[in-house]
C-alpha positions as CSV (number, residue, x, y, z in Angstrom):
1,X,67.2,10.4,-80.0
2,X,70.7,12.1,-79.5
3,X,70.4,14.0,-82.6
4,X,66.5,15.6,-81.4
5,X,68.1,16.2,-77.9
6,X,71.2,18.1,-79.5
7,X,68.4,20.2,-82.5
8,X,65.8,20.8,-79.4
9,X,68.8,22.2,-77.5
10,X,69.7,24.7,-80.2
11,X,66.5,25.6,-81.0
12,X,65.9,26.1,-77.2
13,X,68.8,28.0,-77.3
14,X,68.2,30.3,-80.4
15,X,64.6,31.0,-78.8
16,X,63.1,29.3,-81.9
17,X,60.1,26.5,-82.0
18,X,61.3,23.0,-82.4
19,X,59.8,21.8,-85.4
20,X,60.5,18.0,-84.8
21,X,58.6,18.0,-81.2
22,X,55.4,15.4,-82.6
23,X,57.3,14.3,-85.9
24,X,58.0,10.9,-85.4
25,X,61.4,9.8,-87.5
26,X,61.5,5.8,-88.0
27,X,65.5,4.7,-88.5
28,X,65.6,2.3,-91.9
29,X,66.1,-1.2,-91.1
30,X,69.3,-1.6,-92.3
31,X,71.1,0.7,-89.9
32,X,73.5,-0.8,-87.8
33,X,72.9,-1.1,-84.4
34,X,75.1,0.3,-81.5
35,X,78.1,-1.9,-80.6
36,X,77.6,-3.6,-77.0
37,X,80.7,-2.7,-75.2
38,X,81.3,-3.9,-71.5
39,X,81.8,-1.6,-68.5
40,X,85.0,-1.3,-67.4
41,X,86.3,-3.5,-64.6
42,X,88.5,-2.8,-61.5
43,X,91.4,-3.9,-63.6
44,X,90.4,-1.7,-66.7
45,X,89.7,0.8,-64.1
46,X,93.2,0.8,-62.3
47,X,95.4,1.2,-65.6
48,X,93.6,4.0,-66.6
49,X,94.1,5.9,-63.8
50,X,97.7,4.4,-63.5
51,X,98.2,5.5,-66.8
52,X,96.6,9.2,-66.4
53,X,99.3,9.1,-63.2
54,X,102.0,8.8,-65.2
55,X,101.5,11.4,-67.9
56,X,102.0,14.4,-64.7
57,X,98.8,16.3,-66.3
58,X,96.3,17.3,-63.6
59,X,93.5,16.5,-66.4
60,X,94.7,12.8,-67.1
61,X,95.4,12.3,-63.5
62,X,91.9,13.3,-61.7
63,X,89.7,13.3,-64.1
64,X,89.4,9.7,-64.4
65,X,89.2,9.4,-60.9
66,X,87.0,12.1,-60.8
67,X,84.1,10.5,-63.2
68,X,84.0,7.1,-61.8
69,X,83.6,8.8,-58.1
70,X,80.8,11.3,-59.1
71,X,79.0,9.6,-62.1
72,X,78.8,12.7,-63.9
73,X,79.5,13.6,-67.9
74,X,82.9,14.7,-69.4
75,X,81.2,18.0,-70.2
76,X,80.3,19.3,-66.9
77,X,83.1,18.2,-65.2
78,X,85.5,20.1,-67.4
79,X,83.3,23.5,-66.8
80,X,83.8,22.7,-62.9
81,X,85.2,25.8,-60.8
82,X,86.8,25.3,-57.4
83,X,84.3,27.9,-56.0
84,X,81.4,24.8,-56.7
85,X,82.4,22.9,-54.4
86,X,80.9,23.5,-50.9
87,X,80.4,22.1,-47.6
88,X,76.9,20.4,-47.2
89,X,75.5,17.9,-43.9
90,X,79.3,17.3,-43.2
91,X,80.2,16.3,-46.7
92,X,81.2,17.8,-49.4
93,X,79.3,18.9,-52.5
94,X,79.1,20.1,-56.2
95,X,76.6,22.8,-57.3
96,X,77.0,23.1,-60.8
97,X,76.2,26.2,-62.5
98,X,74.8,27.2,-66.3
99,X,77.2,29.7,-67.5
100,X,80.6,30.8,-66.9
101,X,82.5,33.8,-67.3
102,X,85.4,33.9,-69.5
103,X,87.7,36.9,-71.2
104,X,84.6,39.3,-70.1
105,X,81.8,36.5,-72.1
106,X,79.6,34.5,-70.9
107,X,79.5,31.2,-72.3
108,X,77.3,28.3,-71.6
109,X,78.3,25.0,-69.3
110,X,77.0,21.6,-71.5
111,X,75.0,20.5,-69.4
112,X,72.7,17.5,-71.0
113,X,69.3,17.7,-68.9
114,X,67.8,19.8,-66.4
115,X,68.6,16.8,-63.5
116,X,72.1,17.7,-64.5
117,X,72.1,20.8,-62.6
118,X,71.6,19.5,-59.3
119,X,73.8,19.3,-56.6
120,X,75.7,15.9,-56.7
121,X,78.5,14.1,-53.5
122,X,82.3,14.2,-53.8
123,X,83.0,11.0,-52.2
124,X,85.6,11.5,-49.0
125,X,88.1,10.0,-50.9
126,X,88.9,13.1,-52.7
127,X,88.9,14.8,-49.2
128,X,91.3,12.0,-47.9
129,X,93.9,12.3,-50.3
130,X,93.6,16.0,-50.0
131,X,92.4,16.9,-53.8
132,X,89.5,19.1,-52.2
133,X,91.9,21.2,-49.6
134,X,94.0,22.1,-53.0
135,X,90.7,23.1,-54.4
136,X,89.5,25.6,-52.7
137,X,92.9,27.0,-51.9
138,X,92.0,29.0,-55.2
139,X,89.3,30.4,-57.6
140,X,89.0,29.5,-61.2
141,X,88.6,26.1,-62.9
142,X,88.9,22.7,-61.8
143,X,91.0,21.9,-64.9
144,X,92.4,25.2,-66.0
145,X,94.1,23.5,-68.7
146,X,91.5,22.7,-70.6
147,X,90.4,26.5,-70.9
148,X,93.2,27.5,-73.5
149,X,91.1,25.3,-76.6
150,X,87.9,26.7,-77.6
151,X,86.3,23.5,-76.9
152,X,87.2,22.4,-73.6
153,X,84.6,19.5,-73.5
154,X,85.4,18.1,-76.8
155,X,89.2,18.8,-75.6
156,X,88.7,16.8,-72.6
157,X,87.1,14.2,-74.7
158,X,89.8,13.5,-76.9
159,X,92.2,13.5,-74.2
160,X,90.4,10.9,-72.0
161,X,89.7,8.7,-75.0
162,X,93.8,8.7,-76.0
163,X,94.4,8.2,-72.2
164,X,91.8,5.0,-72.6
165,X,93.8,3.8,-75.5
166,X,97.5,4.2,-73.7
167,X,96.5,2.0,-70.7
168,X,95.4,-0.2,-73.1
169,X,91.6,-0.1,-72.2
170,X,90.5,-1.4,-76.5
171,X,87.0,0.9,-77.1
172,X,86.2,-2.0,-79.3
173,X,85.6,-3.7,-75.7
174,X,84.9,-1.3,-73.2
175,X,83.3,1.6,-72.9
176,X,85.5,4.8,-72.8
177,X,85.0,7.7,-70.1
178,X,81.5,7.8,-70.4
179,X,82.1,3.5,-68.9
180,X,83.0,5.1,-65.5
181,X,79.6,6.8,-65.5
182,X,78.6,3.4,-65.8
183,X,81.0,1.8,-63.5
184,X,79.5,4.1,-61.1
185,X,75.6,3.3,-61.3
186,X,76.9,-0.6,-61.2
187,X,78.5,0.0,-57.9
188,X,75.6,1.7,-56.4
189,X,73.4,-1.5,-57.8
190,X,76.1,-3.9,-56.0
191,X,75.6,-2.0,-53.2
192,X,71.9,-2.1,-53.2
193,X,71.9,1.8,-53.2
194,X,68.1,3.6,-53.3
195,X,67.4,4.5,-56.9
196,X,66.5,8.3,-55.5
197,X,69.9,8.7,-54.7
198,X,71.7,6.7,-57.5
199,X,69.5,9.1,-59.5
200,X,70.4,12.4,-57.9
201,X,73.8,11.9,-58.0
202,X,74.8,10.8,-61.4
203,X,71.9,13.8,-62.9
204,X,69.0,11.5,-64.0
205,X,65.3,12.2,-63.9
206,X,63.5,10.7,-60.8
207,X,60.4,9.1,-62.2
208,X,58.0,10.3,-59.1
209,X,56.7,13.6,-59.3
210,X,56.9,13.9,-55.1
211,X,60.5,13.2,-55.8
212,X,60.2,17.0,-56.9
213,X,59.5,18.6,-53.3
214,X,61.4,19.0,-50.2
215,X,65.6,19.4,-50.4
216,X,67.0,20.2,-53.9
217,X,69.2,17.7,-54.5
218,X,70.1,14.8,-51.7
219,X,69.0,15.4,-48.1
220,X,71.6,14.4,-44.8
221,X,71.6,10.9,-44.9
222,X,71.6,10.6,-48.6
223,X,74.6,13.3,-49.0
224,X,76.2,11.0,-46.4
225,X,75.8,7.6,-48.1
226,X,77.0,9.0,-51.2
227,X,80.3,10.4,-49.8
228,X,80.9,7.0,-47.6
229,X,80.3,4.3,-50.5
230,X,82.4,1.8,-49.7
231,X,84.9,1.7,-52.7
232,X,85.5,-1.5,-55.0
233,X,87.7,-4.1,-52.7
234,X,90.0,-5.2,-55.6
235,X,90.4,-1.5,-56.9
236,X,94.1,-0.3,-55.5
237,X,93.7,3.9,-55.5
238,X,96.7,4.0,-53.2
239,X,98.3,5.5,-56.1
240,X,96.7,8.6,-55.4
241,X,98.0,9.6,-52.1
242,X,100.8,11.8,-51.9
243,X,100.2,13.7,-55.1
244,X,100.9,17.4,-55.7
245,X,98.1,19.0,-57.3
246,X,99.8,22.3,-58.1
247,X,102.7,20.4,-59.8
248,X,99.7,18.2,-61.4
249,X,98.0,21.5,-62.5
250,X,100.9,23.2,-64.1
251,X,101.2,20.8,-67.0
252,X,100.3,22.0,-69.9
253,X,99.7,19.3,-73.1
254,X,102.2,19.3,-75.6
255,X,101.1,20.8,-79.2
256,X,100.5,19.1,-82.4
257,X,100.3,15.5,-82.8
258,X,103.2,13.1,-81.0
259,X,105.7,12.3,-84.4
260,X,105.6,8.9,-85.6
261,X,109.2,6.6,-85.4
262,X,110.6,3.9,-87.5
């Protein structure tokens, strides 16, 4: 199904018919099945973002953070510009867009599904330890850094995969970023949160056609709920108070790969 979703997409995008859309492709039988890998855990959770703290890299420090908060894919969040972020029923919000300019071209944000382009809550967290006032003292990127590879995405990818593997998070276990996006939905079920908004917010499809009218996105007291979910009791995120952004943002990854001792 990935592989249809990732042809359809570039036939969509080179305005060409997609010739698989009624083919149906049966897998053989002796293809092995996807590994079952748990969810990270409020301790899985902490020494990743412990361990993105301690590299000084804006990327490996909030973007952790930043997925398990929001629910939302590696991909978009790396395309994220500080003018997205807006003020919305006394909370604050992401509108993502499609394209972005950069060097004079327009280049595409990859974004999965059409859901994934609506609005989605910052929880006031990121307002409390003062990541959003940083922000939007500025234009440009969220994560400038990743801008200097041609693939920022795949860039941020690798990056948050090697930070997994650091804080000693095994993939053969858990799940790697794409976990917080399931640590996330978990924490909304624990919480008993309406599947409307657990759907809005992390970009899924709402299975009700009505679901379609009225406010794009979450109305006032879903953009409220969202931004005041009450945050995992065993979870420490002290860690994150008292950090300078701007220092955070002017590391730059080192080049090449890290030389091998012994």
């Amino acid at each position: 199904s990935r592989i249809r979703t990732i042809l359809k997409d570039g036939c969509t995008g080179a305005r060409i018919p997609f010739p698989l859309e009624n083919v149906v492709t049966p897998l053989p039988k002796d293809v092995r099945k996807p590994k079952v890998r748990l969810t990270p855990d409020a301790d899985a959770l902490g020494r990743v973002f412990r361990a993105g703290l301690e590299t000084g890299s804006l990327v490996e420090a909030m973007m952790p953070l930043l997925g398990y908060l929001t629910g939302r894919r590696i991909g978009l969040l790396a395309y994220l510009q500080r003018e997205d972020i807006h003020r919305y029923h006394g909370s604050w919000v992401i509108k993502p867009r499609d394209t972005v300019v950069k060097d004079g071209q327009v280049e595409r944000v990859p974004i999965k599904t059409s859901e994934s382009r609506e609005p989605f809550v910052l929880h006031d967290f990121l307002d409390e330890i003062g990541f959003i006032a940083w922000a939007q003292r500025a234009t440009g990127f969220l994560f400038e850094s990743l801008h200097a590879a041609l693939d920022p995405a795949d860039t941020a990818s690798k990056r948050m995969a090697r930070l997994f593997r650091n804080a000693g998070v095994d993939p053969e276990v858990f799940k790697m970023f794409h976990g917080l996006r399931h640590a996330h939905i978990d924490r909304g079920r624990e919480l008993k949160l309406e599947p409307r908004i657990a759907r809005k917010q992390v970009g899924h499809e709402t299975s009700d056609v009505h679901e379609g009218y009225g406010t794009q996105g979450m109305n006032r007291t879903e953009t409220r709920t969202v931004a005041s979910i009450p945050l995992l009791e065993d979870l420490d995120l002290s860690m994150f108070h008292g950090l300078d952004f701007e220092a955070l943002a002017a590391v730059r990854p080192k080049r090449g790969r890290p030389r091998k001792h012994g």
